[in-house]
C-alpha positions in Angstrom: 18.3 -43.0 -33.6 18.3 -40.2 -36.1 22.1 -39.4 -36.7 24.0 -36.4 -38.5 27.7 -36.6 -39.0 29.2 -33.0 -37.3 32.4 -33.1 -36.2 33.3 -32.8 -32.2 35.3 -29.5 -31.1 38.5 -30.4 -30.7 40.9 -28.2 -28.7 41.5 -24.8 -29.9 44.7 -24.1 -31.9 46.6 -20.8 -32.1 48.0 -18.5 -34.2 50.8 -20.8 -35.0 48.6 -23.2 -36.7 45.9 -21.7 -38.5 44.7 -24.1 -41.0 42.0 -24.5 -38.9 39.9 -21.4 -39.1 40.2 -21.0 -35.5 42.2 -18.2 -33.9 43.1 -16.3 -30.9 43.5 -12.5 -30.4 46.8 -11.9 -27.6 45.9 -10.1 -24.6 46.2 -6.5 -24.5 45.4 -3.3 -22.5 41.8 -3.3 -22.0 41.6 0.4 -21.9 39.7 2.6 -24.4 41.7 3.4 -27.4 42.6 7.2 -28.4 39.7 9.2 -30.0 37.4 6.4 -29.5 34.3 6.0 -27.6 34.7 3.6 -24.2 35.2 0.1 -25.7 32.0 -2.3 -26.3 34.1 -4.9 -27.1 36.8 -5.5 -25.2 39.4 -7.8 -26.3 39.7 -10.8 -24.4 37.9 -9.2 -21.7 34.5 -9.6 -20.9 31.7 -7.2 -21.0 29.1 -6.0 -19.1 25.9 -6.7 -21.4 27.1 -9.4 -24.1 26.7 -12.8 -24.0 29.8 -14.5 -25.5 33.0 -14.3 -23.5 36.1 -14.1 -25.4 37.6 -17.0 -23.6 37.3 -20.5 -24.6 35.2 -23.4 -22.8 32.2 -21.5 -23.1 29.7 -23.8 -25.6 26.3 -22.2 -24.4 24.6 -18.4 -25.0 22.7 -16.3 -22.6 19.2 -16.6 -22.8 18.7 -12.9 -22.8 20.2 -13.2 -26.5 17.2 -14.8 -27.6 14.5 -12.2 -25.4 14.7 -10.4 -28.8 11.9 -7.9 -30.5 11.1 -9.3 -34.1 10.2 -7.5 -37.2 7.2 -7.2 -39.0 8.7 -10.4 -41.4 7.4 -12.8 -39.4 5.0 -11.0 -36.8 2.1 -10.3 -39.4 0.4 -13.3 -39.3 -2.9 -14.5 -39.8 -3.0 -16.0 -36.5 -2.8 -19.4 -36.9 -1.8 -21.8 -34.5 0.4 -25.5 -35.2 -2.3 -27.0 -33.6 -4.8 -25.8 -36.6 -2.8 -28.3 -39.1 -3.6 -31.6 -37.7 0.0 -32.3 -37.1 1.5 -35.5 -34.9 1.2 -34.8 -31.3 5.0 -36.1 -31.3 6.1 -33.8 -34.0 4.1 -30.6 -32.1 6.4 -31.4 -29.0 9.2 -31.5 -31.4 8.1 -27.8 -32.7 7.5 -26.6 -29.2 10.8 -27.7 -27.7 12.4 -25.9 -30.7 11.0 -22.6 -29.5 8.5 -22.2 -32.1 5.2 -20.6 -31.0 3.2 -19.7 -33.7 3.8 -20.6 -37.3 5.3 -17.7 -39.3 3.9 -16.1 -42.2 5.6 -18.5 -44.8 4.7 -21.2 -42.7 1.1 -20.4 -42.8 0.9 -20.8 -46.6 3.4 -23.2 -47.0 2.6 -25.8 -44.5 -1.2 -27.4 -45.2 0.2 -27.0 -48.9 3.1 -29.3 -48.8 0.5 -31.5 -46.6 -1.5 -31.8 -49.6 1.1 -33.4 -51.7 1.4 -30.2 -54.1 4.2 -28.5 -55.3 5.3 -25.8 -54.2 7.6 -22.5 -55.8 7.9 -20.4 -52.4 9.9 -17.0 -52.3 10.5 -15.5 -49.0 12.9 -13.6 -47.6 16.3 -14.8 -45.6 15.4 -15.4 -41.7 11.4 -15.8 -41.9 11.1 -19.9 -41.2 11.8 -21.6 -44.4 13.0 -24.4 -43.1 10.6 -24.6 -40.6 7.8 -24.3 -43.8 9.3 -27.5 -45.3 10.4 -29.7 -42.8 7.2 -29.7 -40.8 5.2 -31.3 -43.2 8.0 -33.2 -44.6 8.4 -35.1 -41.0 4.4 -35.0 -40.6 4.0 -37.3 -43.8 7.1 -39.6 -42.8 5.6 -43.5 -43.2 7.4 -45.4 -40.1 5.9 -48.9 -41.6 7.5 -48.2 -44.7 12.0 -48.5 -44.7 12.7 -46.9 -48.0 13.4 -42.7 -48.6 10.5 -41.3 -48.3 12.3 -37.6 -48.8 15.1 -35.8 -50.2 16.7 -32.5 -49.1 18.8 -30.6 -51.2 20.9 -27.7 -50.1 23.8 -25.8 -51.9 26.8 -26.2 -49.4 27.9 -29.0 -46.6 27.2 -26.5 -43.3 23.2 -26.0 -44.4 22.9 -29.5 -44.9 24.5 -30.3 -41.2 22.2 -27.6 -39.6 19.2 -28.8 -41.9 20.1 -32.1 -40.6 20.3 -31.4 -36.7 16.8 -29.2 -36.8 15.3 -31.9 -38.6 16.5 -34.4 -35.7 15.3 -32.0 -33.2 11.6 -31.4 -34.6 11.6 -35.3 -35.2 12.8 -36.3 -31.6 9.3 -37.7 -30.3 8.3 -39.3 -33.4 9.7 -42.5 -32.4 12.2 -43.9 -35.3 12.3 -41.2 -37.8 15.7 -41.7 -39.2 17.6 -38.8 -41.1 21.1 -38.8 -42.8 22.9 -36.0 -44.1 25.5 -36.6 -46.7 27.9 -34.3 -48.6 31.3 -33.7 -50.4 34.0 -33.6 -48.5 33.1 -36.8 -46.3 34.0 -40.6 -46.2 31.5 -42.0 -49.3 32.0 -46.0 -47.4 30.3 -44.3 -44.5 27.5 -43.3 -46.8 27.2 -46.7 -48.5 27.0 -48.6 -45.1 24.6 -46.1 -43.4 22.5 -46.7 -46.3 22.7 -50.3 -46.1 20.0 -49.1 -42.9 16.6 -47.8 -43.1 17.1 -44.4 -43.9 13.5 -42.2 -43.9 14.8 -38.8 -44.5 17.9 -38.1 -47.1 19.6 -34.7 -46.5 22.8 -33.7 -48.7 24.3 -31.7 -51.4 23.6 -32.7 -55.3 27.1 -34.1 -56.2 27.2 -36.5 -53.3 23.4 -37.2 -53.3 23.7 -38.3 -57.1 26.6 -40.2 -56.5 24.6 -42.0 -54.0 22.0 -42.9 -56.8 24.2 -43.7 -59.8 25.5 -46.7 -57.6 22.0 -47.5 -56.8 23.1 -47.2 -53.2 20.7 -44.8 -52.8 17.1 -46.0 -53.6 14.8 -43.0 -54.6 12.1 -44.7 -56.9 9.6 -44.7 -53.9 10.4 -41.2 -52.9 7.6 -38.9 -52.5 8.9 -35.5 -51.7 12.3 -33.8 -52.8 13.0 -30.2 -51.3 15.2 -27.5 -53.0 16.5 -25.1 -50.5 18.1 -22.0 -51.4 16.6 -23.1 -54.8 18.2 -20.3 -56.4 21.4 -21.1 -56.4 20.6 -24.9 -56.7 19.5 -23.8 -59.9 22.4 -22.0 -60.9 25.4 -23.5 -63.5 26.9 -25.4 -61.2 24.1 -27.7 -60.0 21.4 -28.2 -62.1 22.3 -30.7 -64.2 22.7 -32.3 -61.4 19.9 -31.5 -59.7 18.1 -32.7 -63.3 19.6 -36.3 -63.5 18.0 -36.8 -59.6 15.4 -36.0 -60.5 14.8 -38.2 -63.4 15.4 -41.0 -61.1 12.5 -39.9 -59.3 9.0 -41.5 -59.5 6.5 -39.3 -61.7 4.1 -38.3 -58.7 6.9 -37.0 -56.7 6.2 -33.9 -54.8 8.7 -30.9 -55.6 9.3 -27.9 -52.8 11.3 -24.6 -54.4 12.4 -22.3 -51.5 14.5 -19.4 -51.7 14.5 -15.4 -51.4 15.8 -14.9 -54.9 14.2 -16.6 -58.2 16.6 -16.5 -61.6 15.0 -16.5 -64.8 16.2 -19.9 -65.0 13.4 -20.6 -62.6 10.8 -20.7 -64.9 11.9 -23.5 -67.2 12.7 -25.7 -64.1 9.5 -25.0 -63.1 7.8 -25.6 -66.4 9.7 -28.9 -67.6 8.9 -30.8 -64.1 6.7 -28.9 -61.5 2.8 -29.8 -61.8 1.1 -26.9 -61.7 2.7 -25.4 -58.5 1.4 -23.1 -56.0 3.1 -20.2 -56.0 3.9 -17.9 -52.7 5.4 -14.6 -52.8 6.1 -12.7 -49.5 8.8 -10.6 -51.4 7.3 -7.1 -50.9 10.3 -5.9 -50.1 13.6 -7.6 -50.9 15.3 -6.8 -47.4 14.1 -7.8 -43.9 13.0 -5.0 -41.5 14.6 -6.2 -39.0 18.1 -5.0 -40.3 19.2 -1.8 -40.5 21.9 -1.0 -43.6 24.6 2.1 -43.4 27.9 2.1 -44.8 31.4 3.5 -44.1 33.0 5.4 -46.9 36.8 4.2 -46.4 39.8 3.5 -48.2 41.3 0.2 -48.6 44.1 0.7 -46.1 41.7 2.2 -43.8 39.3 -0.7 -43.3 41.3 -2.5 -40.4 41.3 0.4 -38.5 37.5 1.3 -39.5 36.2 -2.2 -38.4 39.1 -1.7 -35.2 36.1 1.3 -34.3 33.4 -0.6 -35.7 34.5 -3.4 -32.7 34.8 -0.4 -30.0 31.8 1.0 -30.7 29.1 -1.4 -31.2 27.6 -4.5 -28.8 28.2 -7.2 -30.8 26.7 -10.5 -29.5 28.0 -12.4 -32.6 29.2 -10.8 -35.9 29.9 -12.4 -39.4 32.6 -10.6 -41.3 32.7 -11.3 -45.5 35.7 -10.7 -47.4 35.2 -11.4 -51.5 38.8 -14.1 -51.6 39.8 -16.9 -49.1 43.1 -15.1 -49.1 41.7 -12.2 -47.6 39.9 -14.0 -45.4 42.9 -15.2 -43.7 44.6 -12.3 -43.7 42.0 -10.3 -42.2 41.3 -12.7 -39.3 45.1 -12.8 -38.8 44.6 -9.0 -38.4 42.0 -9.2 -36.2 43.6 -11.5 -33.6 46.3 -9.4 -33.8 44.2 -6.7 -32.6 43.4 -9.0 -29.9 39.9 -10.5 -30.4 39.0 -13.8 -30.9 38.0 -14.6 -34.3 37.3 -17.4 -36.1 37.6 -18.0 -40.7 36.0 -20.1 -42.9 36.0 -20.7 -46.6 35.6 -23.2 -49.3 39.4 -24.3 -49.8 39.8 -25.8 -46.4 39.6 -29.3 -45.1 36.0 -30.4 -44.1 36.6 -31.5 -40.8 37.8 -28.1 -40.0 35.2 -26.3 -42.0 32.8 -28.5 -39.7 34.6 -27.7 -36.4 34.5 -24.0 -36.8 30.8 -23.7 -37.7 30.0 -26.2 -34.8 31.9 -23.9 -32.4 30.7 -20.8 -33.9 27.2 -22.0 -33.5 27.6 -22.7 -30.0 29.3 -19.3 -29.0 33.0 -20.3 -28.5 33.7 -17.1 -30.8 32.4 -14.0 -31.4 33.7 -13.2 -34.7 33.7 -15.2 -37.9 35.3 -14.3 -41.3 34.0 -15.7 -44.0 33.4 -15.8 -47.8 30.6 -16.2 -49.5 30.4 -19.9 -48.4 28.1 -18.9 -45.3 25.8 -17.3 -46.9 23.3 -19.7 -47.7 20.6 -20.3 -45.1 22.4 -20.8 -42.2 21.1 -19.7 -39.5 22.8 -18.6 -36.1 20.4 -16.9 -34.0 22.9 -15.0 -31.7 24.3 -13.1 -35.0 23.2 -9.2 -34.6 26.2 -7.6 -36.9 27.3 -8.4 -40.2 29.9 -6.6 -41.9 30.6 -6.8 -45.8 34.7 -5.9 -45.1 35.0 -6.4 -48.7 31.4 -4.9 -50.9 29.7 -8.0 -52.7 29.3 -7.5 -56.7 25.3 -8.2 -56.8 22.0 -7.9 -54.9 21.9 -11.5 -55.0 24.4 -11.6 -52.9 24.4 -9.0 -51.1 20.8 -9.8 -49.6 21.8 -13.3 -48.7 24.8 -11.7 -46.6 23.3 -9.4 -44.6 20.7 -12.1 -44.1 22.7 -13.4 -42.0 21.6 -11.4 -38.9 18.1 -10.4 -38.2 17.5 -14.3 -38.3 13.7 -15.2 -38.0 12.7 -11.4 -37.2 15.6 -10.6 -34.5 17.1 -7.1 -35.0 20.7 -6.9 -36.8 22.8 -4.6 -38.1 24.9 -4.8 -41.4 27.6 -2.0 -42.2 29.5 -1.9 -45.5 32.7 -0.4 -45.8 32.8 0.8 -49.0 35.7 2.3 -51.5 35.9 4.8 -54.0 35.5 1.6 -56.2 32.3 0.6 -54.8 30.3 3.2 -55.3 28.7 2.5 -58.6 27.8 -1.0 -56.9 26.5 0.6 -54.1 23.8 2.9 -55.9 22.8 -0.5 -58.2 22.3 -2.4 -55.0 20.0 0.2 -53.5 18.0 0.3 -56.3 17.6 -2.9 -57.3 16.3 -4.3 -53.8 14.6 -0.8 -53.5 16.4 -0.2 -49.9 18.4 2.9 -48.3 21.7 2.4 -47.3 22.7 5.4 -45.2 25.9 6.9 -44.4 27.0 5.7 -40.8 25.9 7.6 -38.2 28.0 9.3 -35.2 26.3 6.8 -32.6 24.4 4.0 -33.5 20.9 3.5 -31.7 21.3 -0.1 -29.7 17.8 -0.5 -29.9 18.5 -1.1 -33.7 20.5 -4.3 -32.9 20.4 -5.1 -28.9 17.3 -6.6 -28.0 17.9 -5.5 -24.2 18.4 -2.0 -25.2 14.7 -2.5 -27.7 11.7 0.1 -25.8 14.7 1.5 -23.8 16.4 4.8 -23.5 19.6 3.9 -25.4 23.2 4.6 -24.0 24.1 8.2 -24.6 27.1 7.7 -26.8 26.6 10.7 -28.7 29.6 12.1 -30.7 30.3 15.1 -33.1 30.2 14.4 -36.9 33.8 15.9 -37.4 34.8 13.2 -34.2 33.2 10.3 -36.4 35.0 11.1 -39.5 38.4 11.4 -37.9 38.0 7.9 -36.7 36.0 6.1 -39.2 38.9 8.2 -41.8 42.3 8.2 -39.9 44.7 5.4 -41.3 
């Protein structure tokens, strides 16, 4: 069977020991706070409309998280069915378990494409069915008869290529023998080696391990026919694509090469000119930011962002949120703070140990937590549908960035909602941002419309949470 290393939830550790990136607000007085509106989020307590109780030994979501309205992203279509691409019968069960309907508008130009063996420079925006666009015809053109890699996968951080990895078993569940292996940093390389002593069909990893892999001739990819770039942009970047370079010339010369991403360097086009043959080119990049999210931002202090995001929690109905901070350290500190608020919260960043990087995005997946605090680690690709709030606790330097965060709700056309607390410091930033992806960010409102965010709430008379202007600014303000 198709296998993918991710590590199994162990018991939930408290405040005590942290190094895990899993804590555990305290209990405390569930009753509405002074000056604020009546709590949406209780702490430790569950609510009436959201989907993720705060207590542990919960590992499945509501289905009424997933009854969401979609955006314009991926609704304008041209109406094309799976059916219409000739695919596997096996592989279109695989697609239909997965809850895929209809093919999205990426996936319409990028699947019979990549079917023809062509390469392929595709820029799309964060949440619109990327991998979806690559992996169905990668699985499609998977030879059972033949035992070598047939395809390569690369990715820019250990958690996409695990989630690459388990959707890529899913879709592939029917095909009968289709296997996949993901491989990154961070993990046991004798495990690698012997895995690979197997037929392996489908390779998914980062570039450091992957050319590891091939240096020791472990990993056989003379007879590979199709290598994948995902989040190509950064893949690109310093920090990977000399590595990225040196795979590739162990690559046969007809290979087939798939660029996918939402932002395109300039360093694109010499990639693309010293080993892409003549590539077709999509562009569904309109716009920079999806429709599906809505933007405003809270003009705070830097002491006063606990207590800000304290409201923020209050006030909105947050199925799952994903909170950024620009250090580790802060990281820490701030999902200290939040448990000490009491709600539960998980962190995440680059400096801690795999298995427990892999054990809090497993659990997070799965809904054991409503809040995660992150860096910039999770903001590649992954893709958590349940996620209808992010907030940038800490402003990111650059649009690159800054779209790949907020990315991280509105996943696949859902509605989401991303609020920046901004300081005096930020401002310049701020005004860059906007123009440069050509969006509005607007000043936080009194009330926030739950249509905006809550799919339950979308074609419904919203809650009447109205509250004065001068209210708003003594809470969003007070230290």
């Amino acid at each position: 069977m198709a296998t993918a290393r991710t590590a199994n939830p162990a018991p939930l550790l408290g405040l005590n020991k942290q190094t895990n990136g899993q804590l555990r607000g305290q209990s405390k007085p569930a009753g509405p706070q002074p000056g604020l509106l009546a709590t949406a989020q209780q702490p430790n307590t569950p609510e009436k409309r959201s989907s993720i109780p705060q207590k542990s030994g919960v590992n499945s979501l509501n289905v009424h998280l997933f009854l969401t309205a979609v955006s314009q992203d991926v609704t304008s279509t041209k109406g094309n069915e799976f059916e219409d691409y000739c695919l596997k019968r096996e592989l279109l069960m695989g697609i239909f378990e997965m809850g895929w309907e209809k093919p999205s508008p990426i996936q319409e130009e990028s699947i019979p494409i990549a079917l023809s063996g062509r390469d392929i420079l595709a820029r799309a925006k964060n949440g619109t069915g990327k991998s979806g666009a690559y992996l169905i015809p990668l699985l499609e053109r998977i030879d059972l008869k033949k035992d070598h890699i047939q395809a390569i996968v690369m990715v820019p951080t250990r958690e996409l290529a695990l989630q690459m990895s388990q959707i890529s078993i899913q879709l592939s569940k029917h095909l009968g023998g289709v296997k996949i292996m993901a491989t990154t940093g961070g993990t046991s390389l004798r495990d690698d080696i012997m895995r690979l002593d197997e037929t392996v069909h489908v390779v998914i990893g980062t570039p450091g391990r992957l050319l590891d892999l091939v240096k020791k001739g472990v990993a056989k990819v003379d007879k590979t026919q199709m290598m994948v770039m995902d989040e190509a942009d950064k893949l690109l970047s310093q920090d990977f694509v000399v590595l990225i370079e040196d795979i590739i010339s162990f690559l046969s010369k007809d290979r087939q090469i798939l660029l996918y991403s939402a932002t395109f360097p300039i360093s694109v086009q010499k990639f693309m000119s010293d080993h892409l043959q003549k590539p077709y080119e999509i562009n569904l990049m309109e716009e920079l930011t999806l429709k599906g999210i809505t933007q405003y931002y809270a003009y705070v202090t830097e002491r006063q962002k606990v207590h800000c995001l304290n409201t923020l929690f209050s006030r909105l109905q947050i199925n799952q949120s994903i909170i950024f901070c620009n250090s580790t350290q802060r990281v820490e500190l701030l999902a200290k703070k939040i448990t000490q608020l009491g709600y539960s919260c998980f962190y995440i960043h680059a400096k801690m140990m795999q298995e427990y990087r892999n054990r809090v995005f497993h659990d997070f997946r799965n809904g054991l937590c409503r809040n995660l605090v992150c860096t910039d680690l999770f903001t590649r690709g992954i893709d958590i549908q349940a996620v209808n709030v992010v907030i940038n606790f800490d402003f990111p330097k650059s649009a690159e960035t800054y779209l790949h965060r907020i990315g991280r709700s509105g996943r696949f056309g859902h509605l989401g909602l991303a609020i920046n607390l901004i300081t005096s410091d930020d401002r310049y930033n701020l005004k860059t941002i906007e123009e440069q992806l050509v969006t509005d960010i607007k000043p936080i409102p009194s009330s926030i419309d739950k249509s905006l965010y809550v799919a339950e709430f979308h074609s419904v008379d919203p809650d009447d949470d109205s509250c004065d202007a001068g209210t708003k600014k003594k809470e969003l303000g007070a230290a």
